[in-house]
C-alpha positions in Angstrom: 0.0 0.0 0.0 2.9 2.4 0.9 4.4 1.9 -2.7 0.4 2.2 -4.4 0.2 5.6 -2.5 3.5 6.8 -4.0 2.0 5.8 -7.6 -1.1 7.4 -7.4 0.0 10.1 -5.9 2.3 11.3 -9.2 -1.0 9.4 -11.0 -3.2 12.1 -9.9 -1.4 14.9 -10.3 -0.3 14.6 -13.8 -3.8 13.4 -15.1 -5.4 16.6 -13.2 -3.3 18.6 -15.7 -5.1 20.0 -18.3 -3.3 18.8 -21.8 -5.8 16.2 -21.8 -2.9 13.2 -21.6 -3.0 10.7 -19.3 -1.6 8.0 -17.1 -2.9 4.3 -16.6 -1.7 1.8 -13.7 -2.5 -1.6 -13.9 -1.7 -3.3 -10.5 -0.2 -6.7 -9.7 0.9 -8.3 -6.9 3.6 -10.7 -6.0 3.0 -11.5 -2.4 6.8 -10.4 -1.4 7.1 -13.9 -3.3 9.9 -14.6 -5.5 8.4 -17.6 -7.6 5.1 -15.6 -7.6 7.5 -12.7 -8.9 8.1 -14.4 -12.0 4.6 -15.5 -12.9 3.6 -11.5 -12.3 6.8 -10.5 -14.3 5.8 -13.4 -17.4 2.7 -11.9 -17.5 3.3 -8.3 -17.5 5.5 -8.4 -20.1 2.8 -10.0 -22.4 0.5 -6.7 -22.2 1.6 -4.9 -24.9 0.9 -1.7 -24.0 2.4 -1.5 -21.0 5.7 0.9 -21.2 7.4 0.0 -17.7 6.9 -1.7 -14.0 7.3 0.0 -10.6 8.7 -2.0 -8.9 9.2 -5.3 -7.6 8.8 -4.1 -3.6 12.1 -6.6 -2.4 15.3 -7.0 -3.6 14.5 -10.6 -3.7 11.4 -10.3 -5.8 13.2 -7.7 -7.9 16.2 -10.3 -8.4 14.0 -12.8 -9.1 12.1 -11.4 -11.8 14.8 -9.2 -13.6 15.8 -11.3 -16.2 12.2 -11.9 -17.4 12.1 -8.3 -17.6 15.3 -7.6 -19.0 15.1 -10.7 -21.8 11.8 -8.6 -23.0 13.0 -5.0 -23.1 10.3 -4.1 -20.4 12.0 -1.1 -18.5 11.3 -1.9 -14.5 12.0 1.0 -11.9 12.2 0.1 -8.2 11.7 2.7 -5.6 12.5 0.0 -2.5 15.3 -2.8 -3.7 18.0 -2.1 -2.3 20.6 -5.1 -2.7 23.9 -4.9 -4.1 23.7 -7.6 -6.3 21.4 -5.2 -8.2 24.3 -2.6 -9.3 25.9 -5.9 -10.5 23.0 -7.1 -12.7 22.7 -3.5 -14.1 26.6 -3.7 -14.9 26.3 -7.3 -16.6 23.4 -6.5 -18.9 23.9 -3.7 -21.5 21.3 -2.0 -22.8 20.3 -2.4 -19.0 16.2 -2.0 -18.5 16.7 -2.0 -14.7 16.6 1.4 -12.9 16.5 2.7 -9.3 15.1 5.6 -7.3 16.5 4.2 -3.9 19.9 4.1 -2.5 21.5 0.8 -2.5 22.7 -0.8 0.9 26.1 0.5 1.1 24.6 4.0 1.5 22.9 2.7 4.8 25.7 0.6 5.6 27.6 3.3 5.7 25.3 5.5 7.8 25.0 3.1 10.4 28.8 2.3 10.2 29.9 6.0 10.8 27.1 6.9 13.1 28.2 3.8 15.5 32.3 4.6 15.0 32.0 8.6 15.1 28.8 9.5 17.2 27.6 6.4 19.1 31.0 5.4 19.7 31.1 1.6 19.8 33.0 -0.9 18.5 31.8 -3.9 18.9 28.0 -5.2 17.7 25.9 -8.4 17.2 24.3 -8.8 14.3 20.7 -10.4 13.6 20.4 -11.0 9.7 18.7 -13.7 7.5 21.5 -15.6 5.4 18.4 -16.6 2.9 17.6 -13.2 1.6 19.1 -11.7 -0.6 18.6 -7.8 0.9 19.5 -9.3 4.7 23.0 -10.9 3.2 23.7 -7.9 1.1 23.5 -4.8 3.8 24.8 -6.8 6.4 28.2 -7.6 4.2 28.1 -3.8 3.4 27.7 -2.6 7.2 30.5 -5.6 7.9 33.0 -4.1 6.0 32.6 -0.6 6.9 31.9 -1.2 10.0 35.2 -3.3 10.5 37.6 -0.4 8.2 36.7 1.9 10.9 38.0 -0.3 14.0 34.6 -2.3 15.0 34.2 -5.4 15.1 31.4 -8.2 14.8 31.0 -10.5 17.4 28.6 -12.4 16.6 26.4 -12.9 14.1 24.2 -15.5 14.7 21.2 -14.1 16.5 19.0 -14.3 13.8 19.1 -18.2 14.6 18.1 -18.3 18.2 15.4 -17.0 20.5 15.6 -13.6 21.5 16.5 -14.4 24.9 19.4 -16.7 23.9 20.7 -13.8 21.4 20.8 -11.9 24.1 23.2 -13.8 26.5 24.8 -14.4 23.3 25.6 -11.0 22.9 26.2 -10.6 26.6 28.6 -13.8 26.9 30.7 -11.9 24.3 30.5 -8.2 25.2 28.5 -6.6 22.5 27.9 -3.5 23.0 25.0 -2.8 20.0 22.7 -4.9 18.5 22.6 -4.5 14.8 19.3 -5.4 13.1 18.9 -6.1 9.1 16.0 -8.4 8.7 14.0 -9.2 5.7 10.0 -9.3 5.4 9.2 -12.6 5.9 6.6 -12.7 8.4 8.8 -14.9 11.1 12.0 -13.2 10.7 10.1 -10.1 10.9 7.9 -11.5 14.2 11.4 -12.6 15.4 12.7 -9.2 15.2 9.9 -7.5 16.9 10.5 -10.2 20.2 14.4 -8.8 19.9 13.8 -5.5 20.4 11.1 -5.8 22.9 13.2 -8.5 24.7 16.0 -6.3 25.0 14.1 -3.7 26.3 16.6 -1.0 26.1 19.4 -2.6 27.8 21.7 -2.7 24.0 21.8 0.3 21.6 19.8 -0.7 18.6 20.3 0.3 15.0 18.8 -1.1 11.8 17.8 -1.0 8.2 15.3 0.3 6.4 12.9 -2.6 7.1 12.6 -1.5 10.1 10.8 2.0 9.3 7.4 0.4 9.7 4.1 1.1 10.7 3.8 -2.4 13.1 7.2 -0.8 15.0 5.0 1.6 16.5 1.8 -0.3 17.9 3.5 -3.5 18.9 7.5 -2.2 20.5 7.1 -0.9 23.7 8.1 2.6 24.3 10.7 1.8 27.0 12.3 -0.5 24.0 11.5 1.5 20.9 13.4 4.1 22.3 17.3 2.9 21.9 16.3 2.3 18.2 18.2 4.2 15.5 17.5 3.5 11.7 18.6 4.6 8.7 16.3 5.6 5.6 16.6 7.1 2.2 13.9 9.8 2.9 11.7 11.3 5.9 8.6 13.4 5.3 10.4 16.1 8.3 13.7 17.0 6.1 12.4 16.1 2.7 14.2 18.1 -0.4 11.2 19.1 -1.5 8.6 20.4 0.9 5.6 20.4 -1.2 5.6 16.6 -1.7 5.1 15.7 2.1 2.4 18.5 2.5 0.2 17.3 -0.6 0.9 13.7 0.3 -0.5 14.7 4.3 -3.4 16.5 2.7 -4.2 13.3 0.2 -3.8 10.4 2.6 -4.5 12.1 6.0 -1.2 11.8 7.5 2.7 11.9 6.5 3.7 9.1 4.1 6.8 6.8 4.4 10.2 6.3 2.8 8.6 3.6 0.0 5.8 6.4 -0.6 8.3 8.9 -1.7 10.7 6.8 -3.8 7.4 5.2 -5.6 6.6 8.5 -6.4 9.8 9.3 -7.8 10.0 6.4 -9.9 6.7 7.3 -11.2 7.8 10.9 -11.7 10.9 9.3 -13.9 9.1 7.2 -16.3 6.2 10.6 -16.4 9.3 12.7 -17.7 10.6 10.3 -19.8 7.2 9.5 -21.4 7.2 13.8 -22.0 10.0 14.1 -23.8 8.9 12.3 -27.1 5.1 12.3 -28.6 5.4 8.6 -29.0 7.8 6.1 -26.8 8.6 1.8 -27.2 9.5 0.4 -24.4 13.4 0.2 -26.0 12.8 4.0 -26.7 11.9 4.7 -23.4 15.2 2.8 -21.5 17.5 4.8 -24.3 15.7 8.2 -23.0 16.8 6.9 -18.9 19.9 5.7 -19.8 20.7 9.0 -21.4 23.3 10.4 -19.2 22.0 14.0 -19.5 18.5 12.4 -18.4 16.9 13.8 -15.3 13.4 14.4 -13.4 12.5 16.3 -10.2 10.4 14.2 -7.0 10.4 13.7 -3.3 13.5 13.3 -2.8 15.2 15.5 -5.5 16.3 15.5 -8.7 16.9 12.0 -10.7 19.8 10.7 -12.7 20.9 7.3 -13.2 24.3 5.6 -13.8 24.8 3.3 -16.5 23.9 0.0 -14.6 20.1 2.1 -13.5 21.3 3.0 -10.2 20.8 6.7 -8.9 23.6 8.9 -9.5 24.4 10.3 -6.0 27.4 12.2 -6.8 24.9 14.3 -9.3 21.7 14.8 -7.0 23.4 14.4 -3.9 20.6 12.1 -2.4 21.3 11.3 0.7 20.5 8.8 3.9 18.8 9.6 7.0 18.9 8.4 10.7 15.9 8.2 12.4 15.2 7.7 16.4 12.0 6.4 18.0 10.5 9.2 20.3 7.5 9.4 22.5 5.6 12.9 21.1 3.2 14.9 22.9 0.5 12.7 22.9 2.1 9.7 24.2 2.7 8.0 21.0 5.9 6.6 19.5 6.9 8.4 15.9 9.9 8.5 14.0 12.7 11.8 13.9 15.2 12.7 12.2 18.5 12.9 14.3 19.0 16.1 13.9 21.8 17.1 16.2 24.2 14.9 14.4 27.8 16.8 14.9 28.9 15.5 12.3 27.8 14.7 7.9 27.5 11.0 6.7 30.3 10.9 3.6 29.5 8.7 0.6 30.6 5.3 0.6 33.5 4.4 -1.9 
């Protein structure tokens, strides 16, 4: 729903324009499901007048169905993938139909990496990741390495195998000082995660991935817990680049949208200005037009370019990532804030 918002958001406002053209969505779902990715992907490619996808929602899903795409010249833009072996399938296939408005993991690697060596200052974490997905293996390999380069170490990374309570001696037994969090979305890792936090109640520092930003963090941590949590995102409504999005997003849905709302409505906002610049588009037509180095299109997050293997050129648009913290606001509830009174800027990983 977060990603559908994104969509028809951009939807709306360029059909409410008054050239007459418009936009059509045709919506499929995939279940977060990698075989059911496929059979979507197989039959989207088979409607012939559909230019491009938005989407798949995980890397896994969006790994899983990228070859079907790519083999039929279908151009597929995903606001919320964020795995590394992404960048390499965009390298490997050339004319490459994949594209990206999200950051890739070693962007949120490196957030958490530098926020734990330069602000939090602490060096040694326990990590609870899912060695079957593809988006849990590829950020916690990023963070590992970054992590490490600055002086930390990991030790332990096993938690994601045992029950909260034993991941918690675990770390304990072995002197962790922060627990480090990079689940996927399957429902038992993700139930499994929830336990962790609330489990460890605030004793550990926590920081995590993107998958944590999400609505069920709020109703089911307790606030005691939720509050030693520290996540990194590519967007927050608070500090968004562009001000007006967040405002006419509040007044559409009645209430401030998400990270995966704002990058869905970037990708939209991509393939709207690609589908301006020429009277008539293919779907071949339209990668050459993203692909085009000089290629670019204002969102949520900023202005839009993309390297040559479809992921977002940050050294252009300077997009970058944000830490959030859990606080308790004024009327007792838990929301999401930027960390503001960081002393210090997040540099781009190499």
């Amino acid at each position: 729903m977060e990603v559908l918002r994104g969509v028809a958001q951009a939807q709306d406002e360029f059909n409410q324009q008054p050239n007459g053209a418009r936009i059509k969505v045709l919506i499929a779902d995939d279940a977060n499901n990698s075989e059911q990715a496929k059979k979507v992907a197989e039959a989207l490619v088979k409607q012939e007048k559909l230019l491009a996808v938005v989407g798949q929602y995980t890397s896994d899903s969006t790994l899983a169905a990228a070859d079907i795409y790519q083999k039929n010249q279908l151009v597929f833009v995903s606001p919320t993938s964020t795995s590394e072996e992404l960048s390499n399938f965009g390298k490997s296939h050339q004319p490459n139909f994949f594209f990206r408005t999200v950051l890739s993991d070693r962007f949120t690697a490196q957030a958490l990496a530098q926020y734990l060596n330069k602000q939090a200052n602490q060096q040694k974490a326990a990590v609870f990741y899912n060695p079957r997905s593809k988006y849990s293996k590829s950020i916690f390999k990023e963070f590992s390495s970054r992590f490490k380069a600055n002086g930390g170490k990991i030790v332990d990374d096993s938690l994601g195998r045992v029950s909260p309570v034993k991941a918690l001696n675990q770390a304990a037994k072995k002197e962790a000082k922060v627990l480090v969090l990079f689940p996927n979305t399957q429902r038992g890792v993700w139930n499994q995660t929830l336990k962790l936090i609330n489990t460890n109640d605030c004793k550990y520092l926590v920081i995590g991935g993107d998958t944590l930003y999400n609505s069920e963090i709020l109703d089911v941590v307790s606030k005691k817990a939720a509050q030693c949590l520290v996540i990194a995102v590519p967007w927050h409504s608070m500090d968004s680049p562009n001000q007006e999005f967040p405002q006419a997003a509040e007044k559409l849905w009645g209430g401030s949208v998400s990270w995966r709302t704002a990058l869905a409505y970037d990708a939209t906002q991509v393939l709207i200005k690609a589908l301006q610049t020429k009277n008539q588009l293919s779907r071949k037509t339209l990668q050459q037009v993203l692909a085009n180095p000089n290629f670019q299109a204002n969102g949520a997050t900023g202005t839009i370019q993309f390297h040559s293997n479809g992921d977002r050129n940050d050294q252009e648009s300077k997009p970058t990532t944000k830490l959030v913290k859990l606080v308790v606001n004024k009327q007792g509830n838990l929301m999401f804030v930027p960390l503001d009174t960081m002393p210090y800027v997040i540099n781009s990983p190499p």
